[in-house]
Z-matrix of the N, CA and C atoms (Angstrom, degrees):
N
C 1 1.454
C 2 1.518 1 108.97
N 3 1.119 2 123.97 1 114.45
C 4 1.332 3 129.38 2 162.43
C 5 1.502 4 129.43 3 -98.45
N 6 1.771 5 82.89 4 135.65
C 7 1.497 6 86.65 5 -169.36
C 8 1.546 7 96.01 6 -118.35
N 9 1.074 8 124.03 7 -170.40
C 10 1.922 9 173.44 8 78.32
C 11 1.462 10 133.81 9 -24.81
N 12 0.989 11 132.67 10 92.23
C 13 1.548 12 103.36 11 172.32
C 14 1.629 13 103.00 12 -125.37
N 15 1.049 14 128.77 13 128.50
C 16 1.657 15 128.87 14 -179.43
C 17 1.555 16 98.28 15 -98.32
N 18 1.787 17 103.47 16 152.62
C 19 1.628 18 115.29 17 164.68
C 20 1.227 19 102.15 18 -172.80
N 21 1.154 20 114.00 19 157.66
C 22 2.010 21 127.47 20 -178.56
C 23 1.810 22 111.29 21 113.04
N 24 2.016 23 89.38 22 12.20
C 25 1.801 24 91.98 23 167.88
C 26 1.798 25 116.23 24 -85.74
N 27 1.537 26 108.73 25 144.44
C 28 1.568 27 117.44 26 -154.40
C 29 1.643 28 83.40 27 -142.04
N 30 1.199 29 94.81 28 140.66
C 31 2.071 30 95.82 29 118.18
C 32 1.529 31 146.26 30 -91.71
N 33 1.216 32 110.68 31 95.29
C 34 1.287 33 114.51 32 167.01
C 35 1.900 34 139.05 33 -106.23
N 36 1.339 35 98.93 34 139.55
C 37 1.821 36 108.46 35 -174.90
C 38 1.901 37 102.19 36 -42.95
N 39 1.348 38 103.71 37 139.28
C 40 1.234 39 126.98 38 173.09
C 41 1.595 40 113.41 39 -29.31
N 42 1.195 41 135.42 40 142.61
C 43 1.831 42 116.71 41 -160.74
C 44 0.846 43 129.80 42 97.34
N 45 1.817 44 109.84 43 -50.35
C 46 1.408 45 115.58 44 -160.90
C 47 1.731 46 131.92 45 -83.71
N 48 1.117 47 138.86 46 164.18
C 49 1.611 48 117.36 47 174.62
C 50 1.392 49 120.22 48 -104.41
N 51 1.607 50 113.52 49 173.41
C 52 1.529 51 105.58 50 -174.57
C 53 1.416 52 79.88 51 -161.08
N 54 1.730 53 110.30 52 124.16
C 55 1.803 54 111.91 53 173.95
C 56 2.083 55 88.20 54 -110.73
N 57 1.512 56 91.25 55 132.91
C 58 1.646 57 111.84 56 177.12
C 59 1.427 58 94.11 57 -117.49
N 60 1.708 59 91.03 58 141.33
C 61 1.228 60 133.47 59 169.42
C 62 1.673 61 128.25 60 -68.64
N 63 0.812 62 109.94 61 135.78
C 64 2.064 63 108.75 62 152.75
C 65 1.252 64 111.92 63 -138.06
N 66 0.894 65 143.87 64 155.55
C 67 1.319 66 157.31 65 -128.75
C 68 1.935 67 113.80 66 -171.88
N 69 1.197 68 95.12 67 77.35
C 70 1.892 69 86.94 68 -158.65
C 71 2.414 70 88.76 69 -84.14
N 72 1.160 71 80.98 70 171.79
C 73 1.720 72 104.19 71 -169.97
C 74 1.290 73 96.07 72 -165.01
N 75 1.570 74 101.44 73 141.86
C 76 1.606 75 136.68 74 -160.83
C 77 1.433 76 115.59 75 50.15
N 78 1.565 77 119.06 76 -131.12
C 79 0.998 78 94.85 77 178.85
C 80 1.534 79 150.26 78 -61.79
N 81 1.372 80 144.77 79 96.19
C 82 1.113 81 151.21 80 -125.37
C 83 1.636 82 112.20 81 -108.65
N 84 0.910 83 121.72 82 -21.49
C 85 1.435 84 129.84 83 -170.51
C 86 1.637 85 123.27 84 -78.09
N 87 1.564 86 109.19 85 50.73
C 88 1.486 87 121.09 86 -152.45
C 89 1.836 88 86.07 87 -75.01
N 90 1.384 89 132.79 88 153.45
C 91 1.486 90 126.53 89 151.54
C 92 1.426 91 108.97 90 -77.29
N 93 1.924 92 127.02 91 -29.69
C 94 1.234 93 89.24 92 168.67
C 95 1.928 94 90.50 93 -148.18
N 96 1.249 95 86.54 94 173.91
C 97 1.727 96 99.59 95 -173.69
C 98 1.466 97 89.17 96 -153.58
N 99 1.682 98 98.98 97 159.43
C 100 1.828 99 120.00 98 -144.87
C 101 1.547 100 90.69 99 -172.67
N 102 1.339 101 88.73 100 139.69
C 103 1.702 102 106.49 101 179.96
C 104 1.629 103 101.19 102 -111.91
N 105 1.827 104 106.95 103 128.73
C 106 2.004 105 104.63 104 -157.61
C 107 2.067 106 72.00 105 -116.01
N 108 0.981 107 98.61 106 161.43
C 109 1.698 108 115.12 107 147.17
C 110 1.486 109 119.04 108 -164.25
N 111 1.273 110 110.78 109 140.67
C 112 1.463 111 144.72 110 179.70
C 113 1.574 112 113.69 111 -103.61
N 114 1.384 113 115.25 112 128.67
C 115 1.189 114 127.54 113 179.75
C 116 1.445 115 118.36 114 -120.15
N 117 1.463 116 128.56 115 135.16
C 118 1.830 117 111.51 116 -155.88
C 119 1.926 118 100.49 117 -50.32
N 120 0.982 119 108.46 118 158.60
C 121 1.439 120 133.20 119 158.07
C 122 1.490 121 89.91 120 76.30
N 123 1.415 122 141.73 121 34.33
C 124 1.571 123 119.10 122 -171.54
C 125 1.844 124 81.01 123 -154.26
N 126 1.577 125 93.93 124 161.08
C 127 0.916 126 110.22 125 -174.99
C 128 1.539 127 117.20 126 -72.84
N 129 1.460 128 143.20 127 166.02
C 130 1.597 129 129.63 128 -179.89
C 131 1.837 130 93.74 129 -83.35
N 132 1.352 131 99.08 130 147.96
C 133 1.507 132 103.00 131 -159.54
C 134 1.862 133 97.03 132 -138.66
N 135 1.345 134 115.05 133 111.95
C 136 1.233 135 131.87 134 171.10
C 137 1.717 136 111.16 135 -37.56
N 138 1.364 137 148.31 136 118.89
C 139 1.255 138 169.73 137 -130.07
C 140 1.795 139 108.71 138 -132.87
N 141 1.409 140 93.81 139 -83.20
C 142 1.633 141 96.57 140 -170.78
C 143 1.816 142 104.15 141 -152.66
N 144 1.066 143 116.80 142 137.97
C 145 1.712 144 118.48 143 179.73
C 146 1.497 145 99.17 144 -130.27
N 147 1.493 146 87.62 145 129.34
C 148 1.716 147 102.82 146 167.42
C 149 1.474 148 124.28 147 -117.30
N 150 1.616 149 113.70 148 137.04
C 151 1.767 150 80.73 149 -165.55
C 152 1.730 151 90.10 150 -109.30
N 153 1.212 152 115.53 151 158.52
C 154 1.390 153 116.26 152 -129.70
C 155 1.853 154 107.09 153 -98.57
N 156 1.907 155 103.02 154 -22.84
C 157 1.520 156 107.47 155 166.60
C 158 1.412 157 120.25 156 -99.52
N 159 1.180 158 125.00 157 28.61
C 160 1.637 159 123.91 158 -154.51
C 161 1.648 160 84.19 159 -168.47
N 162 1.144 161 146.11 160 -20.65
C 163 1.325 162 134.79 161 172.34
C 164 1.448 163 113.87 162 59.63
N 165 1.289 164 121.56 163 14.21
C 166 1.451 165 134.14 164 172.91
C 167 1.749 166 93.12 165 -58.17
N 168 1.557 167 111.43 166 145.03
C 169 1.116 168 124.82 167 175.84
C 170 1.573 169 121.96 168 -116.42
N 171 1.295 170 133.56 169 163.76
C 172 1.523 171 108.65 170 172.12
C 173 1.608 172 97.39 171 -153.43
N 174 1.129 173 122.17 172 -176.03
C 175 1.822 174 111.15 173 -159.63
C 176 1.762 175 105.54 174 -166.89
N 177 1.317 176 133.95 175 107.96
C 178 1.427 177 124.67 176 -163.71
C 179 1.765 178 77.81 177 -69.19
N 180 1.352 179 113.15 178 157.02
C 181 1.211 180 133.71 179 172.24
C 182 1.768 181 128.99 180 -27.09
N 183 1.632 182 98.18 181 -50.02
C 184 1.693 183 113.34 182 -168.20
C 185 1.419 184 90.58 183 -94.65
N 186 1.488 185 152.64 184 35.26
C 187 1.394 186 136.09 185 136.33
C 188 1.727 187 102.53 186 -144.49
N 189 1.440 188 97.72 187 41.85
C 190 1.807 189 99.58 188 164.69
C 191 2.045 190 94.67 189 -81.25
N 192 1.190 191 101.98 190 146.53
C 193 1.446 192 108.76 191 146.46
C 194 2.108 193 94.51 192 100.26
N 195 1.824 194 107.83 193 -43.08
C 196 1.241 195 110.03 194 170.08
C 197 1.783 196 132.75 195 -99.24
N 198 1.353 197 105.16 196 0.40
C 199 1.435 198 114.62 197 -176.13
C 200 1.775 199 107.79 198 -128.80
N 201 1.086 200 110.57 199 118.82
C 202 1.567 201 100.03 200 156.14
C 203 1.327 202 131.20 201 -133.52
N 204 1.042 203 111.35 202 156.00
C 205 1.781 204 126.31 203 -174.46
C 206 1.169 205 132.37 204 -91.98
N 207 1.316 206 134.85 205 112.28
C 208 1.391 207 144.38 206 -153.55
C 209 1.502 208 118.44 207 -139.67
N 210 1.391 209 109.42 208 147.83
C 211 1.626 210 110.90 209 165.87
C 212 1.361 211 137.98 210 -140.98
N 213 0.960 212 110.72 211 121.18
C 214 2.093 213 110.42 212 -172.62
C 215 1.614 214 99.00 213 -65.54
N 216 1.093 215 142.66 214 96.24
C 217 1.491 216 115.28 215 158.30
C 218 1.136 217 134.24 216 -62.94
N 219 1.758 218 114.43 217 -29.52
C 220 1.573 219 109.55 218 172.79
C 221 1.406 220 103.81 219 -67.43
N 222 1.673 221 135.66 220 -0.57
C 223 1.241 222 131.20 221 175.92
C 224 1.168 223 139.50 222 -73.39
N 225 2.208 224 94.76 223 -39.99
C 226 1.375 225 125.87 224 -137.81
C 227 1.101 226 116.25 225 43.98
N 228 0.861 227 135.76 226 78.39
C 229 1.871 228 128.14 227 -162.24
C 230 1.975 229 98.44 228 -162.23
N 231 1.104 230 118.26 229 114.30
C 232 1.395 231 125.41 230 167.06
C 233 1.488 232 105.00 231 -92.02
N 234 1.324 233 119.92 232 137.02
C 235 1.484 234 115.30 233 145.22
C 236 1.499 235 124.03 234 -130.08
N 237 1.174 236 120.09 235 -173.09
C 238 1.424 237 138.10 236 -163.36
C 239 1.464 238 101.14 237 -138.13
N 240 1.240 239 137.49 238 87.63
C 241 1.444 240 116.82 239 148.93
C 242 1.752 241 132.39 240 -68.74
N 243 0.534 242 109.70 241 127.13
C 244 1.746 243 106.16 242 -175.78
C 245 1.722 244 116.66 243 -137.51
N 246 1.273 245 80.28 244 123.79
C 247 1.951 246 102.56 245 -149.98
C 248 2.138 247 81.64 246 -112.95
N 249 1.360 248 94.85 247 153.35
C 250 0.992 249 119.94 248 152.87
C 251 2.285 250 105.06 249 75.67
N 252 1.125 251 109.19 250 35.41
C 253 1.251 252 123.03 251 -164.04
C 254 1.030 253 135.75 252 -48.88
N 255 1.459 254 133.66 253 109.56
C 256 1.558 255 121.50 254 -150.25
C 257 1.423 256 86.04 255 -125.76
N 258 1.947 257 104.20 256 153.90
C 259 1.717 258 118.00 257 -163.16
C 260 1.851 259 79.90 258 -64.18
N 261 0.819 260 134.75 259 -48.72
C 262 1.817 261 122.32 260 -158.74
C 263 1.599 262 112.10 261 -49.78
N 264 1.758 263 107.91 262 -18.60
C 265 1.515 264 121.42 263 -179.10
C 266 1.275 265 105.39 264 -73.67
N 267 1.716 266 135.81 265 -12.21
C 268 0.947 267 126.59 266 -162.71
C 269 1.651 268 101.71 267 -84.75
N 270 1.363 269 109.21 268 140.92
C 271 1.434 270 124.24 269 167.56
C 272 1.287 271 131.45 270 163.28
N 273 1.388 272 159.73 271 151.46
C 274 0.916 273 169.88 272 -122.74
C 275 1.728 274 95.05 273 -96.36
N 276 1.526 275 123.49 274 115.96
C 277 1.691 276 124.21 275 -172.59
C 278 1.186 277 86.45 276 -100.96
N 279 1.599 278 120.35 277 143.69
C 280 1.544 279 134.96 278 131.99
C 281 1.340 280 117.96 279 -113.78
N 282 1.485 281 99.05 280 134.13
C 283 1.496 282 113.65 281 159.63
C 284 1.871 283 117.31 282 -79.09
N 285 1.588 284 96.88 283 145.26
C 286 1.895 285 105.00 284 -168.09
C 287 1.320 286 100.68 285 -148.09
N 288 1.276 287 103.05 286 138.74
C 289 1.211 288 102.87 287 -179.05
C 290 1.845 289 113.74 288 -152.87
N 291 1.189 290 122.28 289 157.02
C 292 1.331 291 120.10 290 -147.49
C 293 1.333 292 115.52 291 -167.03
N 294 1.847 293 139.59 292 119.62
C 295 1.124 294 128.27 293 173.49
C 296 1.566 295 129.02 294 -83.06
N 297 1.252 296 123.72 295 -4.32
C 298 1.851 297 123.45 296 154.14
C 299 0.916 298 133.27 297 -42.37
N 300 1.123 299 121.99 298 137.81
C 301 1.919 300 119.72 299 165.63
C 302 1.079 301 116.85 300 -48.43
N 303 1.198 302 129.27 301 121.51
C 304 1.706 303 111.45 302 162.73
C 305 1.680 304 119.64 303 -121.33
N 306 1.500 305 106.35 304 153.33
C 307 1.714 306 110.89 305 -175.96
C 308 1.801 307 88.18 306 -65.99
N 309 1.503 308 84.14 307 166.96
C 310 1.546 309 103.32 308 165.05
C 311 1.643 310 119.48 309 -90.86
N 312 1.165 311 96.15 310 -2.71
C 313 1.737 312 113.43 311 155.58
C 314 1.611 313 131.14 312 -70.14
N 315 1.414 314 110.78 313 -38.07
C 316 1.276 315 120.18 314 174.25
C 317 1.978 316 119.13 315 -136.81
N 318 1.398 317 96.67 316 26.20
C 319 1.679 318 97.51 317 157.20
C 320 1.199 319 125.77 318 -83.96
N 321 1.328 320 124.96 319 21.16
C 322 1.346 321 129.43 320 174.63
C 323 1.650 322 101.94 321 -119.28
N 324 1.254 323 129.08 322 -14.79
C 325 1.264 324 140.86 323 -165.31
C 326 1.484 325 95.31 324 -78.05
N 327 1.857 326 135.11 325 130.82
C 328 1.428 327 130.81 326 179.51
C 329 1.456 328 102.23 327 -63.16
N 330 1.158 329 112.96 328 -55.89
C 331 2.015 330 114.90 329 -172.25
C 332 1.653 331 89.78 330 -21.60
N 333 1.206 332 137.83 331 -69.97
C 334 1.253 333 146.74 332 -149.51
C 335 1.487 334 100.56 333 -44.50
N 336 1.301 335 123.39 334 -26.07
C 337 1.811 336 108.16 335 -155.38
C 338 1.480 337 66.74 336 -127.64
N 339 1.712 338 98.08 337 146.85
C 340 1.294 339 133.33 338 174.29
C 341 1.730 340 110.31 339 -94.35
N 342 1.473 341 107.29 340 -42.47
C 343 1.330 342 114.94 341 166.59
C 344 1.596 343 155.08 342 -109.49
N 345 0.729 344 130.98 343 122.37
C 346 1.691 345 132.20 344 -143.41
C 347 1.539 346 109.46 345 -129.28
N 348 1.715 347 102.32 346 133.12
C 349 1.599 348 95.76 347 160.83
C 350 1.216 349 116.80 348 -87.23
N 351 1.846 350 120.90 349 -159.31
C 352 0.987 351 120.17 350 -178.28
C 353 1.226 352 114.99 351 -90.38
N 354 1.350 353 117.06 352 -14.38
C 355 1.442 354 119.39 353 -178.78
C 356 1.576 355 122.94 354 88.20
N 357 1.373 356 110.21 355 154.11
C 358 1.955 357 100.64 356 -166.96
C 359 1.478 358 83.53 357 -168.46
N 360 1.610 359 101.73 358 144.93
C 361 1.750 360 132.32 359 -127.03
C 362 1.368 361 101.81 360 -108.88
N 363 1.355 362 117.37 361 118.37
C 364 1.041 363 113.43 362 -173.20
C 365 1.742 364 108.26 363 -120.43
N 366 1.516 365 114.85 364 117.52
C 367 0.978 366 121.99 365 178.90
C 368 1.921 367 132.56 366 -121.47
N 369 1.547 368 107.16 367 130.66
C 370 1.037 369 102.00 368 -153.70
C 371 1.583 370 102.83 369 -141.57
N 372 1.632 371 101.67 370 114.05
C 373 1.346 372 118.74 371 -173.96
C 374 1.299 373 131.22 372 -122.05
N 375 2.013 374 110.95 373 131.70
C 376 1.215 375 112.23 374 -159.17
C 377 0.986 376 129.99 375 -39.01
């Protein structure tokens, strides 16, 4: 049975940082895992993809330079640090994860990951 489980969602003042968790269980050996978040009324919007034997990283545009993506494997454990926090960062994070190849055209796209946590809330006020 494979799971997901996300935690290390807060509210924090504009500036500030918050590093989130995943926590994978059973089968563990994803090639890549990606942090998605959704904010009410907006579509779920691809974050950061890591591919998991090559440590290649990738970054949607508006959190290059302040968020990065990482993974313990002796952990199973993905995280997200995210430095420098702006209210537009606020929204509901899921962790996804998935063994396919994917282009660098559509690894940010959800169809791509078969598996998903529940996600944990990240809020961030001016």
């Amino acid at each position: 049975q494979v799971q997901l489980e996300e935690s290390g969602g807060d509210s924090v003042q504009a500036g500030g940082s918050l590093r989130l968790s995943c926590t994978a269980s059973g089968y563990t050996y994803y090639n890549y895992m990606a942090w998605f978040r959704q904010a009410p009324v907006k579509e779920r919007e691809g974050v950061a993809v890591i591919y998991s034997f090559g440590g290649n990283t990738h970054y949607t545009d508006s959190v290059k330079g302040r968020f990065t993506i990482s993974r313990d494997n002796a952990k199973n454990t993905l995280y997200l640090q995210m430095n420098s926090l702006k209210p537009e960062d606020s929204a509901m994070y899921y962790c996804a994860a998935d063994f396919r190849t994917k282009a660098i055209g559509t690894m940010f796209e959800g169809r791509e990951y078969y598996y998903w946590g529940q996600g944990t809330q990240v809020t961030v006020s001016s």
